[in-house]
VOSE-307674 format. One record per atom (N, C-alpha, C): residue number from 0; atom name; x, y, z. Coordinates in pm, 1 decimal. Atoms other than C-alpha are relative to their C-alpha. Example, Ala and Ser with C-alpha at 12.3 -4.5 7.8 and 13.67 -1.06 7.14 Angstrom:
2
+------+------+----------+----------+----------+
! resi ! name !     east !    north !       up !
+------+------+----------+----------+----------+
!    0 !    N !     89.0 !   -119.0 !      0.0 !
!    0 !   CA !   1230.0 !   -450.0 !    780.0 !
!    0 !    C !     90.0 !    120.0 !      0.0 !
!    1 !    N !    -82.0 !   -119.0 !     -6.0 !
!    1 !   CA !   1367.0 !   -106.0 !    714.0 !
!    1 !    C !    -77.0 !    109.0 !     73.0 !
+------+------+----------+----------+----------+
This chain:
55
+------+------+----------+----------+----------+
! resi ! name !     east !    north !       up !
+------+------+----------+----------+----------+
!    0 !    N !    122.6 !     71.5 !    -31.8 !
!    0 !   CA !   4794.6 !   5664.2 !   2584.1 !
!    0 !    C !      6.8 !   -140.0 !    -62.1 !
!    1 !    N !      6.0 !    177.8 !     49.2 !
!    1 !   CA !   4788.7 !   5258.3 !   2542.5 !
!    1 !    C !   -176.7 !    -38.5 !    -78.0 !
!    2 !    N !     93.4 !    121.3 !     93.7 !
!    2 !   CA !   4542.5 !   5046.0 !   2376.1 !
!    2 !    C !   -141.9 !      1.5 !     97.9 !
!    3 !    N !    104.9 !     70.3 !    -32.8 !
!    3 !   CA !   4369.2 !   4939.0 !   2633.6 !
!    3 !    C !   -116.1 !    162.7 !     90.8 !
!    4 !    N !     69.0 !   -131.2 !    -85.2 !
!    4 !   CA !   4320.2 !   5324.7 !   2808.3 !
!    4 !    C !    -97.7 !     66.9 !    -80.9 !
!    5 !    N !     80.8 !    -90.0 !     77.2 !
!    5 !   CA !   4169.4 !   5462.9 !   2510.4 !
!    5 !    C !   -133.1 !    -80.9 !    -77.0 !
!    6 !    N !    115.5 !     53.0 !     42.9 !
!    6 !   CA !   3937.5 !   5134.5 !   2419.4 !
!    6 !    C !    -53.2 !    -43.3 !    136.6 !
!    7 !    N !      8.2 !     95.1 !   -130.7 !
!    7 !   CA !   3816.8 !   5055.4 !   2807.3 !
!    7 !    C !    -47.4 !    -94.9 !    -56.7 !
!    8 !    N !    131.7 !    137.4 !    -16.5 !
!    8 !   CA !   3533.6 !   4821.0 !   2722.3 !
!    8 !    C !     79.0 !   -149.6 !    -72.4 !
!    9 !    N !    -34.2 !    164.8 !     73.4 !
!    9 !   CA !   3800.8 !   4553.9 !   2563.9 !
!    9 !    C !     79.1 !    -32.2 !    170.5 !
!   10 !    N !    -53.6 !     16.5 !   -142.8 !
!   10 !   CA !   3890.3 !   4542.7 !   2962.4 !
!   10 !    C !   -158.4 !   -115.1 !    105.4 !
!   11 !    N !    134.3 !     84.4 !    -14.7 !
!   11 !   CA !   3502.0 !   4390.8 !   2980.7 !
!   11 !    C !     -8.9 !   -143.7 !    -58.2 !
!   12 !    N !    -11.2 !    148.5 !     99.4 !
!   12 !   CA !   3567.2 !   4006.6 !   2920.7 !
!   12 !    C !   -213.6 !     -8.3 !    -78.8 !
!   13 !    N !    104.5 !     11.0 !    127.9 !
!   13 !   CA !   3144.0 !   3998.4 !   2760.3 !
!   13 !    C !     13.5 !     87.5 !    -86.8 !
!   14 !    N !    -42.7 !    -88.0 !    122.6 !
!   14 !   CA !   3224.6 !   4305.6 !   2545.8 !
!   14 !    C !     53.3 !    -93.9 !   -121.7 !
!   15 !    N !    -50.4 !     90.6 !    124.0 !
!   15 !   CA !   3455.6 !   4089.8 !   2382.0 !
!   15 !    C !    -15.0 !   -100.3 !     -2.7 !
!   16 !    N !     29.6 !     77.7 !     16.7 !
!   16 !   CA !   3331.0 !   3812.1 !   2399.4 !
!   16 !    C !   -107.5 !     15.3 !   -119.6 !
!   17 !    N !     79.1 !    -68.2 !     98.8 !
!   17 !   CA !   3016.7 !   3965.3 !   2191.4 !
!   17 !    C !     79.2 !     41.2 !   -150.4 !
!   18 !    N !    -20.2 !    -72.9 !    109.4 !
!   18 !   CA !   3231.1 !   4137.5 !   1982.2 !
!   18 !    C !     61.5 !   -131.7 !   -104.1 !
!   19 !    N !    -44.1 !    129.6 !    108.0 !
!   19 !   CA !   3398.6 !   3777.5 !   1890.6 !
!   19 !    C !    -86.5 !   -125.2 !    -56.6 !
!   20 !    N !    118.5 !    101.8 !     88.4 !
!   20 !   CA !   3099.9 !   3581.5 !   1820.2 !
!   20 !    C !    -60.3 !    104.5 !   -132.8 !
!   21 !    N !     71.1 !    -65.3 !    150.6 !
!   21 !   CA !   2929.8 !   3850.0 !   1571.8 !
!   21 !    C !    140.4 !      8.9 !    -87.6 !
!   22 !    N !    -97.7 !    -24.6 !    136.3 !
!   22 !   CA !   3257.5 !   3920.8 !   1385.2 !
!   22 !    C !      4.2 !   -159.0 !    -62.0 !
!   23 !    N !    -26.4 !    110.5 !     43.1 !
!   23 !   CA !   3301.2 !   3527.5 !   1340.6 !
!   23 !    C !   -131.6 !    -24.3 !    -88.3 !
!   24 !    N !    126.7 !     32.7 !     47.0 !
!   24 !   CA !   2931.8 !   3483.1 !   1304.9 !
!   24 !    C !      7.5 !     47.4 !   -153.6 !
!   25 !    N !     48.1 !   -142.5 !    134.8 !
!   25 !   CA !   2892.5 !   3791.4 !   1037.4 !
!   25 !    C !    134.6 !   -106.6 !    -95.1 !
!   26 !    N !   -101.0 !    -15.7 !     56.9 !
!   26 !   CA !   3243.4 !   3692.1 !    870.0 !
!   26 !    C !    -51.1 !   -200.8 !    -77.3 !
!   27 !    N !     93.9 !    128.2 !     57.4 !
!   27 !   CA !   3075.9 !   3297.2 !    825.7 !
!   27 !    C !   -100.1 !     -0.5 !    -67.4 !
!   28 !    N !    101.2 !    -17.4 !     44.3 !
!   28 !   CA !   2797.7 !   3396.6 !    700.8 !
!   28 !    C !      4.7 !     83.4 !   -172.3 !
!   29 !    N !    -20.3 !    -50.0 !    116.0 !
!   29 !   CA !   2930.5 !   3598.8 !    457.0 !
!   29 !    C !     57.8 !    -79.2 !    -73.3 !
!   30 !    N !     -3.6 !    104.3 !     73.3 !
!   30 !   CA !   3107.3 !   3287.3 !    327.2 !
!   30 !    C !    -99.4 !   -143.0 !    -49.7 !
!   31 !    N !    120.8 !     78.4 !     52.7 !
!   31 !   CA !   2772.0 !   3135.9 !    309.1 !
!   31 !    C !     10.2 !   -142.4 !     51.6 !
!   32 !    N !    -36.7 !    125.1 !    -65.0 !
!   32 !   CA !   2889.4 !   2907.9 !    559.4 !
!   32 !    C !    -26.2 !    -31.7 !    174.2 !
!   33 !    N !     75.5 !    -97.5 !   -154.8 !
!   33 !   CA !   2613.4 !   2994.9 !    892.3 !
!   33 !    C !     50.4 !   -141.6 !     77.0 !
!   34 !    N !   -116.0 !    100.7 !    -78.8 !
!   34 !   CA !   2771.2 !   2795.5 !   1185.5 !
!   34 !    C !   -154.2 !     52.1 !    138.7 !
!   35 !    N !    114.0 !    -35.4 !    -84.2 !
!   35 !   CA !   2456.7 !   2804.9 !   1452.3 !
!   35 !    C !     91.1 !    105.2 !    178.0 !
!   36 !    N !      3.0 !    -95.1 !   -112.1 !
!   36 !   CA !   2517.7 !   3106.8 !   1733.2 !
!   36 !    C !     76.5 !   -106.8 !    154.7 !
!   37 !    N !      2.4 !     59.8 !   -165.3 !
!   37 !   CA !   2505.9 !   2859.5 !   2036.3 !
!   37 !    C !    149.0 !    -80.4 !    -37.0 !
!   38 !    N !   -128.4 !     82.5 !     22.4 !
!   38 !   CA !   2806.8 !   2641.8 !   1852.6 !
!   38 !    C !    107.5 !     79.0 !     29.1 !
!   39 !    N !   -113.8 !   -102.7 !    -41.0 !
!   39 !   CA !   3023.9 !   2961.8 !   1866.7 !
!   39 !    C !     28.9 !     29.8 !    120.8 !
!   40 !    N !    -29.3 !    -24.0 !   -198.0 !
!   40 !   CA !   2973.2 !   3005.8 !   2191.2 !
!   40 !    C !     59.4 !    -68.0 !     85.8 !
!   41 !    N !    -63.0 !    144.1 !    -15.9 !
!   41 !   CA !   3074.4 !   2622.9 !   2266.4 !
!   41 !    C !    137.4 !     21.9 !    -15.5 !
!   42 !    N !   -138.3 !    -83.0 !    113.0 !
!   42 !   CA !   3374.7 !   2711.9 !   2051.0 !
!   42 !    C !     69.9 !     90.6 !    116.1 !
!   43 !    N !   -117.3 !    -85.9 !    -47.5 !
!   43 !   CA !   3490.4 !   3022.2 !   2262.3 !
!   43 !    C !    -15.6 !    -24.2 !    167.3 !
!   44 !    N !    -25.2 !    -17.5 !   -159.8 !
!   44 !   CA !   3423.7 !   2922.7 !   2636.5 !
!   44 !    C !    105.0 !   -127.2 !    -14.1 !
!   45 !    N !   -125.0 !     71.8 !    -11.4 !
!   45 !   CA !   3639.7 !   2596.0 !   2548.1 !
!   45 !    C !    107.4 !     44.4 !      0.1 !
!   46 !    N !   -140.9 !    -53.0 !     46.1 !
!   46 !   CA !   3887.1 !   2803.4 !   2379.4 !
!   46 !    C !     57.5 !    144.4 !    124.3 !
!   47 !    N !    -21.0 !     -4.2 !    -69.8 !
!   47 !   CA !   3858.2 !   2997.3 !   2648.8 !
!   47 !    C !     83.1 !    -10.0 !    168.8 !
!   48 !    N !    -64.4 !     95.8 !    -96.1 !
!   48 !   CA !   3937.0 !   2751.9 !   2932.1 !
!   48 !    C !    119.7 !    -19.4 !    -13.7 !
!   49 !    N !   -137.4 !     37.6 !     99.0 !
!   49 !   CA !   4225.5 !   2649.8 !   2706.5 !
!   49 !    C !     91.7 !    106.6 !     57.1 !
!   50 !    N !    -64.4 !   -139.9 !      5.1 !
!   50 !   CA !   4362.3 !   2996.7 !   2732.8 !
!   50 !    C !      7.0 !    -19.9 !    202.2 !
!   51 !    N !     30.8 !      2.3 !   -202.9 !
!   51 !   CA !   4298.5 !   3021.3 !   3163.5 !
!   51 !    C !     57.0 !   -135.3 !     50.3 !
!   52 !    N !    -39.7 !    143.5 !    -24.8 !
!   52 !   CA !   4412.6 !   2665.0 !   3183.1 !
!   52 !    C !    170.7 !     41.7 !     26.5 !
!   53 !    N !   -167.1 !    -62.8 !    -27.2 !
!   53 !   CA !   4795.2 !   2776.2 !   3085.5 !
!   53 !    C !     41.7 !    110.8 !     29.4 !
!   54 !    N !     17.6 !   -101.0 !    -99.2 !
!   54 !   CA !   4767.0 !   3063.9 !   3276.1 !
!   54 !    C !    108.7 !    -27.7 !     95.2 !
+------+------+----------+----------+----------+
């Protein structure tokens, strides 16, 4: 069984998308260093594109 058969929902690009703003969010925050929600989001549809771009 692979990775991706036994986690479907990382086959759901918002799943993970969700799952990579709160871990960043949470993981900033815990360095006492809050980075506003909507900026992260900025952050991963560029980095995103980036990624789909060299595709």
């Amino acid at each position: 069984m692979t990775f991706r058969q036994r986690y479907r929902q990382l086959d759901n690009p918002t799943f993970v998308k969700q799952m990579m703003l709160r871990s960043v969010y949470g993981t900033m925050a815990l360095e006492n260093q809050t980075v506003p929600m909507e900026r992260l989001e900025e952050l991963y549809e560029k980095v995103e594109a980036e990624r789909t771009a060299k595709r």
